[in-house]
BARODO-83475 format. One record per residue: residue in three letters; x, y negated, z negated of N, C-alpha, C in turn. Coordinates in steps of 0.1 Angstrom, whole numbers, padded with zeros to 4 digits, always signed. Atoms other than C-alpha are relative to their C-alpha. Example, Ala and Ser with C-alpha at 12.3 -4.5 7.8 and 13.67 -1.06 7.14 Angstrom:
# BARODO-83475
ALA+0009+0012+0000+0123+0045-0078+0009-0012+0000/SER-0009+0011+0000+0137+0011-0071-0008-0011-0008/
This chain:
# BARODO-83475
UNK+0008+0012+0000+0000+0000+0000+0009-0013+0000/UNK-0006+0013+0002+0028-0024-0011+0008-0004+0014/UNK-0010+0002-0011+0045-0017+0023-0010-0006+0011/UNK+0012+0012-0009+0010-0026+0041-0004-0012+0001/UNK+0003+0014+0002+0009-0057+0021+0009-0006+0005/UNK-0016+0006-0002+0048-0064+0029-0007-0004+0015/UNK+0000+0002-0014+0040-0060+0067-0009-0011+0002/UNK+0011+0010-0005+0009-0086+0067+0005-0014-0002/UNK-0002+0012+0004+0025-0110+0046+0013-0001+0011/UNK-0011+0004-0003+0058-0107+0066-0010-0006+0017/UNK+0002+0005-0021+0038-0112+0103-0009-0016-0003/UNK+0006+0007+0006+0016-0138+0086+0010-0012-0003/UNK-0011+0007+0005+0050-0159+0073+0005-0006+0010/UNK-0009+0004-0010+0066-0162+0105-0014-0007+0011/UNK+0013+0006-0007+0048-0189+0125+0004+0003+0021/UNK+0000-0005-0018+0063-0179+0161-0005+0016+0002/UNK+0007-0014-0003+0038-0146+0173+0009+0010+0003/UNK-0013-0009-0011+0067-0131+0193+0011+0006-0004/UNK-0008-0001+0010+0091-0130+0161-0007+0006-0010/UNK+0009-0006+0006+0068-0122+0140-0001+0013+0005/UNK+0005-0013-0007+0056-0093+0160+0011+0012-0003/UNK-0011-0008+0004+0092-0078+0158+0003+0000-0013/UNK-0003+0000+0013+0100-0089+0124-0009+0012-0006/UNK+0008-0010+0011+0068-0067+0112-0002+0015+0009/UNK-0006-0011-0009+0076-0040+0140+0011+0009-0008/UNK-0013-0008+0003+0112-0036+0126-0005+0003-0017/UNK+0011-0006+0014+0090-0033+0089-0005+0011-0001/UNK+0003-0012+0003+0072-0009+0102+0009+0014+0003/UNK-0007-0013-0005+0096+0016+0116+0010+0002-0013/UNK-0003-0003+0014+0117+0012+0082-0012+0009-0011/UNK+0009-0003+0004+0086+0021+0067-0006+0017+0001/UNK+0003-0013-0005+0080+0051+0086+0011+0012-0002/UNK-0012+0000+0004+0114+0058+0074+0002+0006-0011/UNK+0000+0002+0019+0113+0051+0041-0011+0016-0007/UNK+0008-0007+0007+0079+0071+0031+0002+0013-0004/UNK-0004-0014+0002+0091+0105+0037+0011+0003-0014/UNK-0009-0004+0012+0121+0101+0014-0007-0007-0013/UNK+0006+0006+0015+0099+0083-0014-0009+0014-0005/UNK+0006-0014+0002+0077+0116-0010+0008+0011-0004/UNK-0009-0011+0006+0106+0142-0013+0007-0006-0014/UNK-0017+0003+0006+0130+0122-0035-0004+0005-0016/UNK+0000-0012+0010+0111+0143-0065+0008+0010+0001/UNK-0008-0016-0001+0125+0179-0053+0013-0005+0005/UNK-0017-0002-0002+0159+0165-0035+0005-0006-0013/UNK-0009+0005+0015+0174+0143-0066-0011+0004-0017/UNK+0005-0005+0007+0156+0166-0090+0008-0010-0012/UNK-0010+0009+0020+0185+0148-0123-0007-0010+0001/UNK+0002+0014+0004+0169+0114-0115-0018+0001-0002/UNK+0014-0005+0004+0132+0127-0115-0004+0012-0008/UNK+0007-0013+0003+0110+0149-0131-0006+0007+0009/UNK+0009-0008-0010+0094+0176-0110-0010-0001-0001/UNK+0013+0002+0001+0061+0178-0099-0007+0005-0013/UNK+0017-0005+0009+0033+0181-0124-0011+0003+0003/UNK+0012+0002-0002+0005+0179-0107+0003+0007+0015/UNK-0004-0005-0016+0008+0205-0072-0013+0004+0001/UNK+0011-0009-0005-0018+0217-0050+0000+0012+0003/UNK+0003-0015-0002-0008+0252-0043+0001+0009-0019/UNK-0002-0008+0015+0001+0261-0083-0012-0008-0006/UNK+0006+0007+0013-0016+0252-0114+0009-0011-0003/UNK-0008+0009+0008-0004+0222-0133+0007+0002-0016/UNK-0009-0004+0010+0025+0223-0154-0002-0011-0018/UNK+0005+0013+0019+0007+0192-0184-0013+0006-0002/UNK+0013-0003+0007-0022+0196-0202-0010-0001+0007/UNK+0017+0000-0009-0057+0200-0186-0004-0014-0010/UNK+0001+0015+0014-0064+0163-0216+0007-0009+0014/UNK-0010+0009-0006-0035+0147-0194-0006-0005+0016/UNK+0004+0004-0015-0054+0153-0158-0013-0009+0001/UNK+0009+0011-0002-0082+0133-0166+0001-0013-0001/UNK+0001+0012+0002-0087+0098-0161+0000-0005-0010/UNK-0001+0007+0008-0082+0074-0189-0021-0006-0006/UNK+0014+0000-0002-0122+0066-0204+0001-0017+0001/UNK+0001+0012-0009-0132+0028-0193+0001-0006-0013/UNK-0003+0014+0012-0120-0002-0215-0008-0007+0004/UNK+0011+0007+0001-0143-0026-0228+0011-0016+0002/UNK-0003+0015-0007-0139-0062-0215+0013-0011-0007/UNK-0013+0008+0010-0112-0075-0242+0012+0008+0002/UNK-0018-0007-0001-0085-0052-0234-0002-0006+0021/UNK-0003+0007-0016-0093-0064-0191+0005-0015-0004/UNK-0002+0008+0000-0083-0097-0204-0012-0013+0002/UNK+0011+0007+0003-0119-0111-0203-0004-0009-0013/UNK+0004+0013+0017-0125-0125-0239+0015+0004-0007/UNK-0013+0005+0004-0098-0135-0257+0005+0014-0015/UNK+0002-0007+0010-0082-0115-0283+0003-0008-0010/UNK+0002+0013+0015-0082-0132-0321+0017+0001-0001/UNK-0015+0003+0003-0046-0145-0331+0003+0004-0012/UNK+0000-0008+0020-0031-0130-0363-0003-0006-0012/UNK+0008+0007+0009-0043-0157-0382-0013+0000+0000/UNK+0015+0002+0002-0080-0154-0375-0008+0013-0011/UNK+0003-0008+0007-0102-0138-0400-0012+0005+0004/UNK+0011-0006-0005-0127-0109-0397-0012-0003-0004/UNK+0014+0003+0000-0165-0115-0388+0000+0008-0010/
């Protein structure tokens, strides 16, 4: 996603079409590049990652607790209402 955003804003930035065009050209072929080794670089530099957890042909190696979604926060932890300062006292 961040590399879709890179490419819009980079063709977007450059106000000659014709520069632009290549500038977000030579983006995407890096890109097309890049993804593969962002996908392996779990299994080849296994010391710098952890291995998969989560595979589609095995079971998962964490807890069945760990695969579920987080349950939905209430509007003070999204940054919506303020939270009280360590001086304020409880309602």
């Amino acid at each position: 996603m961040f590399l879709y955003l890179g490419y819009m804003a980079l063709d977007a930035a450059i106000e000659d079409r014709r520069t632009a065009s290549r500038a977000a050209a030579i983006l995407a072929l890096v890109g097309v590049v890049d993804l593969p080794i962002i996908h392996y670089s779990v299994e080849w530099w296994n010391t710098l990652h952890q291995g998969p957890t989560v595979t589609k042909l095995g079971a998962p190696s964490i807890h069945p607790s760990m695969l579920a979604p987080p349950p939905p926060h209430g509007p003070r932890l999204h940054g919506l209402l303020p939270l009280p300062h360590a001086g304020a006292r409880a309602l």
